[in-house]
N, C-alpha and C positions, 0 to 999 in steps of 0.2 A: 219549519214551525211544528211545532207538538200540538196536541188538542187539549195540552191545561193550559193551552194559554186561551182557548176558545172563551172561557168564560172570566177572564181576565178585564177588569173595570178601572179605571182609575179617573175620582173627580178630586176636583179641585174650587174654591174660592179666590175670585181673582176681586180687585176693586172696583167700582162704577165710576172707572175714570180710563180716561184716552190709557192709561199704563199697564190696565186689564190686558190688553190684548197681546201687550211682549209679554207680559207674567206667562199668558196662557203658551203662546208660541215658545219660549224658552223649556216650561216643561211639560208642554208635548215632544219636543224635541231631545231632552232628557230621557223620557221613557222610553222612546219610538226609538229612535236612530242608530240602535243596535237589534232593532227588531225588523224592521223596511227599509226598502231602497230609497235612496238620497232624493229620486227626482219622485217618488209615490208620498215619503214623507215631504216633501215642500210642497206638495199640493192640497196635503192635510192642512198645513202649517197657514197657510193662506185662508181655507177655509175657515178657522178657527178665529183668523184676526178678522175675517170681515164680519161673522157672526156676533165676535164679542166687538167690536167697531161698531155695531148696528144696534146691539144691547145698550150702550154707553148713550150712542146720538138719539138713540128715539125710545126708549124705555127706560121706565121707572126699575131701581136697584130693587134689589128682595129685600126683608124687613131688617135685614141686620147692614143693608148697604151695599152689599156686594151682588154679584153677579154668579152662576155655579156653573161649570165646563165639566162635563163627563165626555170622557170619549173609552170605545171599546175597539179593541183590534180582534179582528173574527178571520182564523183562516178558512181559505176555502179551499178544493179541491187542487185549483191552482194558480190560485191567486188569492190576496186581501183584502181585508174590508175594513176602515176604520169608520164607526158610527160616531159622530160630534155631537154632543146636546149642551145647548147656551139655555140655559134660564135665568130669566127676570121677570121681574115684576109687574110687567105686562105695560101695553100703552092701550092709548085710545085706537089706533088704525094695525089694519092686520098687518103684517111683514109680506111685502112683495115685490116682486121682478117689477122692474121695469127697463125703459128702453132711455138712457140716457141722452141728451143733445152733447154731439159731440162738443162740445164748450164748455158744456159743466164742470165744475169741481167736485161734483158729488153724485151719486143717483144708482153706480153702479155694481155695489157692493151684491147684490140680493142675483143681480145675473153674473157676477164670479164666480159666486156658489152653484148658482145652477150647472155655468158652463164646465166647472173641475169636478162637481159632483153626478152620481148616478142617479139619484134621488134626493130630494129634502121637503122639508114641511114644519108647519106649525102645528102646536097641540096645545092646549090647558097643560097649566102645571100648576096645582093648588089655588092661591089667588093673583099668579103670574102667568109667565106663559113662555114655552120649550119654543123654540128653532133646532131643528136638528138635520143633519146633513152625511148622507153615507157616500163615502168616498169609496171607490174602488181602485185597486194598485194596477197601474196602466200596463198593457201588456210589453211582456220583453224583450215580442220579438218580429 
């Protein structure tokens, strides 16, 4: 990797519907998969669909309707970093882990992300609100 790609961004508008989250997965996968490895990119790809999965089931869309997915790929010394940011339009309850009952159908999107990711968190984003999630490229060896 080169260091113009350091500051290299690419967002996107996807819809506030279950179909957001292959939009988003199709082109992160477009951008990425000539830039990262297959098994660092599908861990990206994951994080991306539970974040915008979690935008769709529990938050309100941003004012035009949709949902907005930035992600940045940051080389490091020897390894990468892809930064994900889901914003919407915010709900009533903050975004968090939890510990699903093995029987559920649902509960454990927010600890997928924790577990593929290095870090993630919530922030304000105007009158919505960012999930964002930095993935690190697993070692190779």
């Amino acid at each position: 990797m080169t260091s113009a790609l350091a500051g290299r961004v690419w967002s996107m508008l996807v819809p506030h519907h279950a179909s957001g989250a292959r939009f988003a997965r199709h082109q992160l996968a477009r951008t990425l998969a000539d830039r990262i490895r297959p098994d660092f990119l599908s861990d990206v790809m994951t994080v991306v669909a539970e974040l915008v999965g979690n935008a769709v089931r529990h938050a309100r869309p941003l004012p035009d309707g949709t949902i907005r997915v930035t992600w940045q790929l940051t080389p490091r010394r020897h390894s990468r970093t892809v930064l994900l940011r889901v914003t919407d339009g915010g709900s009533e309850d903050v975004p968090q882990a939890r510990t699903a009952p093995s029987d559920a159908l649902n509960g454990r999107g927010l600890g997928i992300v924790a577990a593929l990711a290095r870090r993630w968190g919530v922030e304000p984003a105007g009158s919505g609100r960012c999930v964002w999630a930095e993935i690190g490229e697993p070692n190779s060896g």
